[in-house]
C-alpha positions as CSV (number, residue, x, y, z in Angstrom):
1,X,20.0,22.0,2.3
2,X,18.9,24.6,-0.6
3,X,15.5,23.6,-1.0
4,X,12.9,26.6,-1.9
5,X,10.9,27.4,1.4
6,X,7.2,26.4,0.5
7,X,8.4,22.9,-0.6
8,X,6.2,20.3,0.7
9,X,6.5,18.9,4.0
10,X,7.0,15.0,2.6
11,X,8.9,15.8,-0.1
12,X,11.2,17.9,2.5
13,X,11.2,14.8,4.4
14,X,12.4,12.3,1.3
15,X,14.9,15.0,0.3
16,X,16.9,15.1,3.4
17,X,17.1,11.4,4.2
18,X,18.2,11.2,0.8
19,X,21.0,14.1,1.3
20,X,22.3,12.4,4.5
21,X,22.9,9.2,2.3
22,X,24.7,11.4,-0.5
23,X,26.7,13.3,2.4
24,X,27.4,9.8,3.9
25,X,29.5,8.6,1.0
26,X,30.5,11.9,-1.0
27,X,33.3,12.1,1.4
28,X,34.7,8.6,0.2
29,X,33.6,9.2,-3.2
30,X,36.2,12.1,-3.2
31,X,38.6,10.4,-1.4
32,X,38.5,7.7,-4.4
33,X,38.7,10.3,-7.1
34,X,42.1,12.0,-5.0
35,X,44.0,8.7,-4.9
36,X,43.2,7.8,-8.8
37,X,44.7,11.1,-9.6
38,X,48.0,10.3,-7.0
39,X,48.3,7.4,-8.9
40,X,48.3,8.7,-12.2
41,X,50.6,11.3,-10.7
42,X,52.9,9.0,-9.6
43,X,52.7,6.9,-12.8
44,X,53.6,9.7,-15.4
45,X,55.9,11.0,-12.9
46,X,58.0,8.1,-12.8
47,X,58.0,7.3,-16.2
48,X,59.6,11.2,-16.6
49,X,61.7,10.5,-14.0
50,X,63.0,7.1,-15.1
51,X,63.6,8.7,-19.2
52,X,65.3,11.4,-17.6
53,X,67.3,8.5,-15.2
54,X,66.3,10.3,-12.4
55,X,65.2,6.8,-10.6
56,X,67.0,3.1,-10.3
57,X,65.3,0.6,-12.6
58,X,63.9,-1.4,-10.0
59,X,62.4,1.3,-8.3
60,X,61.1,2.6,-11.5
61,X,59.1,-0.4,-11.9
62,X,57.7,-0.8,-8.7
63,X,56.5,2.3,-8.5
64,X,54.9,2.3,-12.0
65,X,53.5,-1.2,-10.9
66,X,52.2,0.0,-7.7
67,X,50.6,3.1,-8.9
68,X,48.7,1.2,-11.9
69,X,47.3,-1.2,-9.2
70,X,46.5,1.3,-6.4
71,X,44.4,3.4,-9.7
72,X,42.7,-0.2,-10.7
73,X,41.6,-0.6,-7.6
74,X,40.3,3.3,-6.2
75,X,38.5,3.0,-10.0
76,X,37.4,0.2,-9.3
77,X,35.7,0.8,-6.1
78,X,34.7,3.7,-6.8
79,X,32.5,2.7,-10.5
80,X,30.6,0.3,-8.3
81,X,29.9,2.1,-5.5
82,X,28.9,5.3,-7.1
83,X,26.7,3.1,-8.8
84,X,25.0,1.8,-5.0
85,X,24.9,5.4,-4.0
86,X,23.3,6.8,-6.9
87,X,20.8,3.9,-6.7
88,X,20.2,4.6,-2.6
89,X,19.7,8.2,-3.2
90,X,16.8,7.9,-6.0
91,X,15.3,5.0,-4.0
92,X,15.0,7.5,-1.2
93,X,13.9,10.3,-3.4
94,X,12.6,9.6,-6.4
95,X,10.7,6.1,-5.9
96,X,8.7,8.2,-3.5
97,X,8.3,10.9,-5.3
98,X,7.2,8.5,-8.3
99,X,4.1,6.7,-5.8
100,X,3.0,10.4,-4.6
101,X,1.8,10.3,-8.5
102,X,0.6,7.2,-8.8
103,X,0.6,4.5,-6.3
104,X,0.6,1.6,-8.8
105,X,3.6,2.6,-10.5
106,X,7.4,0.9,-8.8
107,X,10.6,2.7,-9.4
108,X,13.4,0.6,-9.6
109,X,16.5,2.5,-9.8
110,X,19.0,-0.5,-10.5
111,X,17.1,-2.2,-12.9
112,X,16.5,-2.0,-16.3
113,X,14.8,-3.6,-19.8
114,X,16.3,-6.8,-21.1
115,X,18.3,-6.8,-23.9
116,X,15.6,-9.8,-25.0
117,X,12.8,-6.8,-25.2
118,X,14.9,-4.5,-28.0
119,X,15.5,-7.9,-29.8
120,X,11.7,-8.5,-29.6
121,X,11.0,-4.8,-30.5
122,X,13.2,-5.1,-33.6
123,X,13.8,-1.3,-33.4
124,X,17.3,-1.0,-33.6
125,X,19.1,-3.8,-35.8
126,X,22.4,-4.7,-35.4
127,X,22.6,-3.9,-31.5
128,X,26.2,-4.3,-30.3
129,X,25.3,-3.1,-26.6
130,X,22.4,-2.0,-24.3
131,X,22.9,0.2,-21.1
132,X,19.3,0.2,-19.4
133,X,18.1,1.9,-15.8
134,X,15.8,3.9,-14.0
135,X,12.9,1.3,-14.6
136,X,9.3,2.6,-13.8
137,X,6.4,-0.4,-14.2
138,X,3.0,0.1,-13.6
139,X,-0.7,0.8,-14.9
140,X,-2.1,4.1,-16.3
141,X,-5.9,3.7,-17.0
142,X,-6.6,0.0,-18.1
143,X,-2.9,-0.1,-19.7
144,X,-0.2,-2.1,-18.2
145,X,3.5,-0.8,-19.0
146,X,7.2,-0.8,-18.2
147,X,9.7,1.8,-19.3
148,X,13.3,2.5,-18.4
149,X,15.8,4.7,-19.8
150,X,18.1,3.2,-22.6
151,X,21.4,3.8,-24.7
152,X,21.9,1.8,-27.4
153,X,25.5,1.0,-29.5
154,X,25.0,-0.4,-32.8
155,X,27.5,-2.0,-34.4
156,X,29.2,0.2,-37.2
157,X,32.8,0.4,-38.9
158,X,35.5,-0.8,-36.1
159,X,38.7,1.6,-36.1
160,X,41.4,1.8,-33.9
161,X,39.6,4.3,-32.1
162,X,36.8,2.3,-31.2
163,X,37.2,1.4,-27.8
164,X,36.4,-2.0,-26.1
165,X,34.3,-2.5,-23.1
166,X,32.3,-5.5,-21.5
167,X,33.9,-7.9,-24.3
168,X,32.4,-5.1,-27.2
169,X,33.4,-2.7,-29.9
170,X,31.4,0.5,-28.8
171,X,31.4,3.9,-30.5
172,X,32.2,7.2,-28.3
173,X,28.1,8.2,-28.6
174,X,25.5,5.8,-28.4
175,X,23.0,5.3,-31.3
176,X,20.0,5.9,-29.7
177,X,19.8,7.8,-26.2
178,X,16.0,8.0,-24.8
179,X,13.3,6.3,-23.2
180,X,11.3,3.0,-23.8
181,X,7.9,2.2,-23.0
182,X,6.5,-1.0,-23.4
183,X,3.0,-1.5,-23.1
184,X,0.1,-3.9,-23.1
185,X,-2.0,-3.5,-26.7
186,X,-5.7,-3.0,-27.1
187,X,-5.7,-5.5,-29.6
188,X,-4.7,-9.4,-30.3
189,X,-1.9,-9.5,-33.1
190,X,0.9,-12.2,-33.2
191,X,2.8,-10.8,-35.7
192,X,5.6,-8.1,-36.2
193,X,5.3,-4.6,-37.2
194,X,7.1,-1.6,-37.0
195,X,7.0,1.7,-37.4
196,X,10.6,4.0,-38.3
197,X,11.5,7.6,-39.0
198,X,11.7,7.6,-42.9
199,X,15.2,10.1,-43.2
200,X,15.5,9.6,-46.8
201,X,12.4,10.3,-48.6
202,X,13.0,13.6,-48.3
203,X,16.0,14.2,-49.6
204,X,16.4,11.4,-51.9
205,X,12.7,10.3,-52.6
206,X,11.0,7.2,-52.2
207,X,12.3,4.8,-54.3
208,X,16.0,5.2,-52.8
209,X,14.0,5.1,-49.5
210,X,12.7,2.3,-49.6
211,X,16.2,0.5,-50.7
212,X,18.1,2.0,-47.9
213,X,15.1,0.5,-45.4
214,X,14.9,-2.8,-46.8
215,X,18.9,-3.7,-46.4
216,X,18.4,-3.0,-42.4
217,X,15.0,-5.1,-42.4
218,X,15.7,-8.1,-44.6
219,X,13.5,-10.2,-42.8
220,X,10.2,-7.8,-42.7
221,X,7.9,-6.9,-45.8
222,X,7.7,-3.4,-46.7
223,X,4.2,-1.5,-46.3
224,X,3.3,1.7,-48.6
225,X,0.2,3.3,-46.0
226,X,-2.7,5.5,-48.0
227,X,-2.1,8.1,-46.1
228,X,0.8,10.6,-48.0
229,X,1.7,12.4,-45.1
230,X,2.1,9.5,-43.3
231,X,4.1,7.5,-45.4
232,X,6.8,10.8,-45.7
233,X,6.7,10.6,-42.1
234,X,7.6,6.8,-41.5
235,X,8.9,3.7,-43.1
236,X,6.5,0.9,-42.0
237,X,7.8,-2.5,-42.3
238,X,6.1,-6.1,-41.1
239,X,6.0,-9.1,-41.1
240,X,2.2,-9.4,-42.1
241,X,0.5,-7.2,-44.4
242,X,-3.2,-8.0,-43.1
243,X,-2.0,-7.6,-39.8
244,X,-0.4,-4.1,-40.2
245,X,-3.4,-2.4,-42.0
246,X,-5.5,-3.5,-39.1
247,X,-3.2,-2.1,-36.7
248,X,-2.3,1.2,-38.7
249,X,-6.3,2.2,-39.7
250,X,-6.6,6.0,-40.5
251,X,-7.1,6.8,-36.6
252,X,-3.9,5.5,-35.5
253,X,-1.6,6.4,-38.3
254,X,-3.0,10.2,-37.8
255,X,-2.6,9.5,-33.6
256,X,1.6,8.9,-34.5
257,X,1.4,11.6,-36.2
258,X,0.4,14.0,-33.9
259,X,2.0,12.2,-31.0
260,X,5.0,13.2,-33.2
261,X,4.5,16.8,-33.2
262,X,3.5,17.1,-29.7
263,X,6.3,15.3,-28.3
264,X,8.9,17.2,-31.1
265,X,11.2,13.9,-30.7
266,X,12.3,10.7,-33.2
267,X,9.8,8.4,-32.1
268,X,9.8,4.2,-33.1
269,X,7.3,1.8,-32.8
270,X,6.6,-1.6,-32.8
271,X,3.9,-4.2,-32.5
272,X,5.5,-7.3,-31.3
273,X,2.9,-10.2,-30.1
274,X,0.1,-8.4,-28.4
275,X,2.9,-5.3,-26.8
276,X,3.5,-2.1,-28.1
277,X,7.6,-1.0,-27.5
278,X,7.7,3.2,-27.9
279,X,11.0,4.5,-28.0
280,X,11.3,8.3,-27.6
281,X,14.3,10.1,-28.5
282,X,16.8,12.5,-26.7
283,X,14.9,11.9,-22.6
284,X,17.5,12.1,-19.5
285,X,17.7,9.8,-17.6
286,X,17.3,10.4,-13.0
287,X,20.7,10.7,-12.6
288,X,21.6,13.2,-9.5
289,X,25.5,14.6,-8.6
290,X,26.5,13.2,-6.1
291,X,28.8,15.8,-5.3
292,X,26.3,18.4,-4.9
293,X,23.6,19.6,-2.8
294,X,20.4,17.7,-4.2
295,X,18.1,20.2,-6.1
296,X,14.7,18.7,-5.0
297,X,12.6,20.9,-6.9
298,X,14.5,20.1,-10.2
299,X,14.5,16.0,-9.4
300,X,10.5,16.6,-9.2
301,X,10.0,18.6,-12.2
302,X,12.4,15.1,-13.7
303,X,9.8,12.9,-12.5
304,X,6.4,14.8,-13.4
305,X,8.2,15.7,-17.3
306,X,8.8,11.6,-17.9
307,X,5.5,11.1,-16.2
308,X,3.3,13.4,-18.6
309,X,5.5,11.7,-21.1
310,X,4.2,8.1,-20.1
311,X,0.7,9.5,-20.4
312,X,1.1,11.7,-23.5
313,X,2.5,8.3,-24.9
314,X,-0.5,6.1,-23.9
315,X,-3.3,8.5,-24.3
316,X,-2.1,9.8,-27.4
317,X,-1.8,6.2,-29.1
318,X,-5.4,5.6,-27.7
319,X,-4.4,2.0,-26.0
320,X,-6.8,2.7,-22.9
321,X,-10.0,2.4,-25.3
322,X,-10.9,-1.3,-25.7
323,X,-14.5,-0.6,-26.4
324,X,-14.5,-3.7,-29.1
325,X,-11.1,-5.2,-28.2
326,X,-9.2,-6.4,-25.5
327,X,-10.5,-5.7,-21.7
């Protein structure tokens, strides 16, 4: 397997059980892909053949019915067991790759956030769909958190060119592709507040701002924040006045600002009944090809970059200092 030759002897370890599981199953992988592509073969073929009346009726539609089952099924098998064998192949690589930097965090490969935590974050309104994975859970410092990678459909104008999966209208390009962190607060709060890129101030200026932002949160109050840099920044919108200027003091409102800059990203945030929900714009997800050699050195950098991230994150919004607040 390619791997550089001063690569640590655990990680070499992890890698090449990992590669035998991907070599295991490439071979049927492939063997899928070749028989969806006979199938379609055959089906366009036939249908040639039949408008040109090269072929009987009745063999016509067998063979058109035959070939659309045999591709249902080789697509079928092969979506869900792609799916196993990407989720064996980071379990052998990544999950330990993921302890080796911090033994209280689990990497669960399969799993992901529940479509219950965006509704609670209130981040993205109008949510027609939620695909969620490569879950990490675990503590940094005195913080508690969970994060998984997340692509969100809203729901916008339906054409006919909006296709239709899992029972939804869903547009070619998700919303919002990124990461989610959801951690445990230094402080007690029960109410709602969130925190959005203002797009429009900008270009349009405030009062057309704050129009556009109050038709997507109808049910939250609008906050104007003291600080001006701040407030060109974000839209800030709750469901508790009191509550958000003790959450968004001078010190925090300058922390999301230069967590901003640092991370150069669209971030959102939300305080939600004691959690704070982080979503973090344009972060891959631990995908790996399974038709491919695995690039250990390139899943490892994967894992340390969204690591940093998690810490950058948690550091940077100052939720391990509980001097005064919660332990």
């Amino acid at each position: 397997m390619p791997n550089p030759p001063d690569i640590a002897p655990e990680e070499a370890r992890w890698a090449a059980a990992a590669e035998q599981t991907r070599q295991q199953y490439s071979g049927k992988l492939m063997r899928m892909q070749l028989i969806l592509f006979a199938s379609f073969v055959v089906f366009f073929g036939t249908i040639i053949a039949t408008v040109n009346a090269l072929l009987p009726t009745a063999a016509a539609i067998t063979l058109v019915v035959g070939s659309l089952t045999t591709a249902f099924g080789a697509g079928t098998i092969y979506y869900y067991e792609q799916k196993d064998v990407q989720a064996a192949v980071k379990q052998q690589l990544i999950a330990p790759l993921v302890r080796r930097i911090n033994q209280s965090v689990e990497y669960l490969p399969k799993k992901g956030l529940k479509q219950a935590d965006l509704h609670h974050s209130a981040l993205f309104p109008n949510i027609n769909n939620v695909h969620s994975g490569d879950l990490l859970r675990g503590r940094h410092g005195k913080t508690d958190f969970v994060c998984s990678h997340l692509e969100v459909f809203q729901m916008g104008p339906r054409t006919r060119k909006t296709p239709f999966r899992n029972g939804k209208f869903e547009g070619s390009k998700p919303s919002f592709s990124g990461l989610m962190i959801i951690a445990d607060s230094n402080k007690h709060f029960k109410g709602r507040t969130i925190i959005v890129p203002d797009h429009f101030e900008k270009h349009f200026g405030r009062w057309f701002s704050k129009q556009v932002a109050r038709l997507s949160y109808t049910r939250l109050q609008n906050v104007e924040m003291e600080d001006p840099d701040f407030e060109r920044a974000f839209e800030v919108h709750t469901t508790d006045q009191v509550e958000a200027r003790y959450l968004l003091t001078p010190d925090m409102m300058e922390r999301i600002l230069r967590l901003q800059h640092q991370l150069q990203r669209e971030i959102r945030i939300a305080f939600y009944q004691g959690r704070v929900y982080i979503s973090i714009d344009d972060v891959q997800n631990f995908r790996v090809n399974l038709h491919r050699a695995l690039q250990v050195e390139d899943v490892s950098r994967r894992v340390e970059e969204q690591w940093a991230l998690i810490r950058t994150v948690i550091d940077g919004l100052g939720l391990n200092e509980r001097l005064w607040t919660k332990e």
